[in-house]
Every structure is written in structure tokens, then in C-alpha cells.
DOGUKE-412700 format. One line per 4 residues: number of its first residue (from 1); for each residue x, z, y of C-alpha. Coordinates in steps of 0.25 Angstrom, whole numbers, plus 5000, padded with zeros to 4 digits. Layout:
BEGIN
NUM> X/Z/Y  ...
END
This chain:
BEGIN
1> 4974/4969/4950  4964/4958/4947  4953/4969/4947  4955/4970/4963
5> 4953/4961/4973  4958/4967/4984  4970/4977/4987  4975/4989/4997
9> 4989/4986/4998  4997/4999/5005  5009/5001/5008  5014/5014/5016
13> 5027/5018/5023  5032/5029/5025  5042/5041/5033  5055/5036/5025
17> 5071/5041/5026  5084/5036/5020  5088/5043/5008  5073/5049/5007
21> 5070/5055/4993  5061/5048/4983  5046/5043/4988  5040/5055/4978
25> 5048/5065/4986  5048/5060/4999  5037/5065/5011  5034/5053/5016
29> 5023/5050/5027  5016/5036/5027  5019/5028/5041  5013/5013/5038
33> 5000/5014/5031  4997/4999/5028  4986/4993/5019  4983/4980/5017
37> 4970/4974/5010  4971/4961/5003  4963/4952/4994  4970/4951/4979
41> 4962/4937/4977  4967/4930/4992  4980/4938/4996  4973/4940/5010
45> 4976/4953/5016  4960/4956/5024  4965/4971/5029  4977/4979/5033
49> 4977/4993/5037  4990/4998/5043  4993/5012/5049  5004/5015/5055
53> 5006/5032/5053  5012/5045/5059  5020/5054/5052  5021/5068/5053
57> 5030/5073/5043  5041/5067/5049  5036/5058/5062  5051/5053/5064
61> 5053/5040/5056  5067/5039/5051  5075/5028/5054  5075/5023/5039
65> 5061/5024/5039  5058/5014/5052  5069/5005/5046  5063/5004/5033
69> 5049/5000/5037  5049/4996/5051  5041/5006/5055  5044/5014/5071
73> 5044/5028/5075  5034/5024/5085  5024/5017/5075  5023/5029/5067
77> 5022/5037/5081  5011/5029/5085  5004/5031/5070  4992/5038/5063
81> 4991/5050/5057  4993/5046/5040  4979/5054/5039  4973/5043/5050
85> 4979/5032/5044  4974/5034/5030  4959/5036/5036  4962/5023/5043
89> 4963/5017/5030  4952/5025/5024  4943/5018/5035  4951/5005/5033
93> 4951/5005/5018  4935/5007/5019  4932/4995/5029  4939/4987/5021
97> 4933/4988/5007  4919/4990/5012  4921/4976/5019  4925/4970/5007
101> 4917/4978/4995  4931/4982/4990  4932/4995/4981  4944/5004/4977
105> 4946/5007/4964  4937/5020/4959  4930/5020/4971  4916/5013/4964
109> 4910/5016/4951  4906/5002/4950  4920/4997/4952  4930/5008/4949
113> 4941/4998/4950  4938/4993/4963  4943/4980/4969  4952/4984/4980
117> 4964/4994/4977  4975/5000/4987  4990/4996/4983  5003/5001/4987
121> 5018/4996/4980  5020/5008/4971  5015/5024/4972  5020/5028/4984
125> 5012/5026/4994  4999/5031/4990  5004/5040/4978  5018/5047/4984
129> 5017/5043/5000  5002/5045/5004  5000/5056/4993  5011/5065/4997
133> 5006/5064/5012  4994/5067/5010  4997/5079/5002  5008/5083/5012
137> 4998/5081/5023  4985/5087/5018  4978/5073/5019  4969/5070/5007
141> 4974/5055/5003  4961/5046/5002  4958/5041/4989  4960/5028/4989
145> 4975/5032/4988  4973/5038/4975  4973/5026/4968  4980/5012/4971
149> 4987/5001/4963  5003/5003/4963  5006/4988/4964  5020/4989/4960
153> 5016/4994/4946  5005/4984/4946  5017/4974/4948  5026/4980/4938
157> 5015/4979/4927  5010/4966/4929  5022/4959/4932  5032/4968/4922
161> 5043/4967/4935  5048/4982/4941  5052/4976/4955  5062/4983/4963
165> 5053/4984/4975  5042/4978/4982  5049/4966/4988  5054/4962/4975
169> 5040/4964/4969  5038/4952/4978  5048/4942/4976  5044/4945/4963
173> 5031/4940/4965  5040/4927/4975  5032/4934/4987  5040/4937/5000
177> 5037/4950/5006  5032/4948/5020  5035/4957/5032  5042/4969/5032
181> 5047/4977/5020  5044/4993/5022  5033/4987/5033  5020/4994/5025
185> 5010/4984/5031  5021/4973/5025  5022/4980/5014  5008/4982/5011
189> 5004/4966/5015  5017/4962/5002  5010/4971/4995  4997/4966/4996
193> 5004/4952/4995  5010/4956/4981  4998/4962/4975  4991/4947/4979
197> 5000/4939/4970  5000/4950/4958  4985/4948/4960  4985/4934/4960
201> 4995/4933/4948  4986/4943/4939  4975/4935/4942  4982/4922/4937
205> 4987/4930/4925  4973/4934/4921  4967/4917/4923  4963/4910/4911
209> 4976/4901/4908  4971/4887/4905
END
């Protein structure tokens, strides 16, 4: 991570039911699109981008979806199109790495590694949950989502713990999480949060020690 000095961190829910099948066989449709922009060196959050959105599939919420996440029948009434909110955050995403010369990783020949990458908690958002939507819906998936940084393989590698789940990924770390479990913009904020301190450790870890 210390080649990076900012992150995307994203953090999707979705249409969910009880006793559903496993995420690779289940047809999901996104309904929070959250992302939030942070600075690795001072843990300050500068953007956020965070879409409620429609779904089509199967408009009606079930009842454990909206207990899960919090999320209304009428928030997701009054949401966007999935193909609006992702071209909102095409237009989002843009603004704020021109503003702050920031490039993704393959996007330059002169800095193929970039210094700002997108981040979600596992595969599923951007490699089973977008990726199966946009191939059930006909939508070509932008390309920033081909590639991203799964933080939870990140956090098994570098600190050899397999945690349970996110939460205890935190407490393994002695930080609280703040908000609403299952909340994506809550989500997405713990997540940046987490991805601050593994910064900050690797970056003491690579110090000269005295």
C-alpha cells in the first residue's frame, strides 16, 4: 500500500433475502453505491459520492433486506437508475482526481501504478455483484472497475490473521466501528478507516529502526 497515497473505498448493498443462495449464484442489484475518498498519509476523508438506486429486477425490497441494511422501500423508489449512478460516479470519480493530480493504476505510461486505487472488503462488489449486473443488464461496466485492491486479502497477507468478518478485522486492529453495520456509506467510511491504520502501520514497519 505505501505505493498509494490516496484510496477509493466502495462498499455496495444490495437486493438480499433470507435463506438466499450463495453470492456467486445469487442476482443481486446494487441499491447503495457509496464511495469514499481518503487520504492514506492523514486519515481525512476529502470526497464522498453516495447513490441511492432503483431496482428493476425485483423493485419490492424484502423485509430482510430493509432490516439488514436500513435501507426503505421509499429510498430505493425515489432512486437512480444503476446505469445513472454509475456515470455519476464516472463524473465524480474524474473531478476528483483531476483536482488533486491523482491517477489510477494502468491509466499513465509514466505512472502505471498510479497513486490512488478503488477498494472494496473482498470480491464481491466489483468482481460478482457489478459484474453480473452489468452483464444481466446490457451495461458495459467502466473500467475502473476491472481492477481494485481486495482489502481483505491485503489484511490477511500482511497481518497472517483470517478474520471472521469485517468487524472483527476491526477489533482486530482496537478500532470501533462507527455507524451502522450493513449501512454501505458506514461501511465504506470503517473501511477507509481500516485501510488508514494498515497504511500507517506498513509505513512504520518499513522505517529505519534505531
Amino acid at each position: 500500500m505505501h505505493s498509494y497515497t490516496y484510496v477509493i473505498a466502495v462498499d455496495f448493498e444490495a437486493t438480499c433475502w433470507e435463506k438466499q443462495p450463495p453470492p456467486q449464484w445469487r442476482d443481486a442489484e446494487i441499491i447503495e453505491f457509496p464511495a469514499i475518498l481518503v487520504n492514506l498519509r492523514t486519515g481525512k476523508v476529502e470526497s464522498q459520492f453516495h447513490k441511492y438506486v432503483k431496482p428493476v429486477e425485483l423493485p419490492q425490497l424484502s423485509k430482510y433486506c430493509t432490516n439488514l441494511t436500513g435501507i426503505q422501500q421509499k429510498t430505493v423508489d425515489a432512486g437512480v437508475p444503476v446505469q445513472t449512478a454509475l456515470d455519476l460516479f464516472i463524473e465524480w470519480l474524474k473531478r476528483e482526481l483531476k483536482e488533486r493530480d491523482l491517477t489510477l493504476p494502468k491509466m499513465s505510461e509514466a505512472e502505471p501504478l498510479g497513486n490512488c486505487l478503488l477498494s472494496s472488503w473482498t470480491d464481491w462488489d466489483f468482481g460478482i455483484c457489478l459484474a453480473k449486473e452489468c452483464v444481466r443488464k446490457d451495461m458495459r461496466k467502466p473500467g475502473c472497475f476491472d481492477q481494485w485492491m481486495d482489502a481483505r486479502a491485503i489484511f490477511r497477507q500482511f497481518y497472517n490473521y483470517r478474520p471472521y468478518n469485517f468487524s472483527n478485522a476491526l477489533a482486530y486492529l482496537k478500532l470501533n466501528f462507527q455507524g451502522r453495520a450493513h449501512s454501505g456509506i458506514d461501511d465504506a467510511k470503517n473501511l477507509a478507516t481500516l485501510l488508514c491504520k494498515m497504511y500507517r502501520t506498513e509505513l512504520r514497519w518499513r522505517s529505519p529502526r534505531t
